[in-house]
N, C-alpha and C positions, 0 to 999 in steps of 0.2 A: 255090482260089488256088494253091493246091504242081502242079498238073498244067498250071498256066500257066506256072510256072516250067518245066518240063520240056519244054513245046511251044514255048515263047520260046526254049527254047538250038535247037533243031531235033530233038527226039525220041531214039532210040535212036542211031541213025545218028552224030551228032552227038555226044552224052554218049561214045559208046566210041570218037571220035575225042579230046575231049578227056581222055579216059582213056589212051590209047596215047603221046598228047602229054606227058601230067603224067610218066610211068612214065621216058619215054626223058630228059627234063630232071631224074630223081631219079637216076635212075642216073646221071647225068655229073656230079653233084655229090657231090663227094668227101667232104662230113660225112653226107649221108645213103645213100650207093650199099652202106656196111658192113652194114644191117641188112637187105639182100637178098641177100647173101653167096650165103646153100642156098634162096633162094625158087623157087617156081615159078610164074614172074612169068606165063603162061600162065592159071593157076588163080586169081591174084593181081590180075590182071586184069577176070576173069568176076567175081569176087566182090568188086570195089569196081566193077562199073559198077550191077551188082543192087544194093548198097548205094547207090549215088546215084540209081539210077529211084527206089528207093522213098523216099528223101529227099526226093525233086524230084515226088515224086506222079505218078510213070511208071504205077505199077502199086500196086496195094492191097496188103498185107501184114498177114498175120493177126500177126504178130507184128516187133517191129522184131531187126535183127543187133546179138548184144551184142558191141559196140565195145567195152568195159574189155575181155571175154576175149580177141578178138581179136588187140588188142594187149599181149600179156601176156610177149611174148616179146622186143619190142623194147623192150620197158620194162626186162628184163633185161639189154636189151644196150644199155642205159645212155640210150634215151628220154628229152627233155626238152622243155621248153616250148619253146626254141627250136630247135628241132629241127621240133617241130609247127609252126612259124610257121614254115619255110623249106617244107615242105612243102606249109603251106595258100600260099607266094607261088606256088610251083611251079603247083599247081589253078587256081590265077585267072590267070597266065600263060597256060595251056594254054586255060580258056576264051575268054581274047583273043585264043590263034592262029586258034583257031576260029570268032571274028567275034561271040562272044556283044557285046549289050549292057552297055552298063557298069551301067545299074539294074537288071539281071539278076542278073550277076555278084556284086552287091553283096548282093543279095536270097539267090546259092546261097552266098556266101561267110559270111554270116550264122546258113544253116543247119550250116558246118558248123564253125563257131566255137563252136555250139552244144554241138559233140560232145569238142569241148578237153577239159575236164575228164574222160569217160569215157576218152579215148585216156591219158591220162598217170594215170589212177585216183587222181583229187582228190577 
């Protein structure tokens, strides 16, 4: 089922267009553009589109990315719930520029509603 969700958006192609999408609509909003201050949105990129194939059933993964650690530095830099929610609107935005489904969207926005608690370490 997860590798129908990743052939439904249109593959790789696709997933790292909505990922360039999400990054350029985080950065222009001014409550979340602070916690990429010193990122290396290049490196930041490669490593949340590898996090959504394997969410999305792109690719097998002998182990899953620990999201708590991950985020461990914007949780410093004062990380919240709604913070996370303008972010996940951001992701679903981006997969609408991209033409995904809406019971697509709903099905990857599901997965990663999932990951709420590990991103804020609840």
């Amino acid at each position: 089922m997860k590798l129908e969700i990743y052939e439904a958006i249109g593959g790789r192609a696709k997933l790292n267009e909505a990922v360039s999408l999400f990054y350029e609509n985080v950065l222009a909003d001014p409550q979340l553009r602070p916690f990429f201050s010193h990122a290396d949105m290049d490196g930041l990129r490669a490593k949340q589109s590898m996090f959504l194939t394997m969410l999305l059933g792109g690719i097998d993964s002998l182990g899953r990315p620990d999201v708590r650690r991950a985020h461990t530095e914007p949780r410093k830099q004062g990380l919240t719930d709604a913070h996370v929610t303008s972010f996940f609107t951001h992701f679903r935005a981006a997969l609408e520029d991209i033409g995904t489904a809406p019971r697509i969207m709903d099905r990857v926005m599901e997965k990663l509603e999932a990951s709420r608690g590990e991103v804020l370490n609840q």
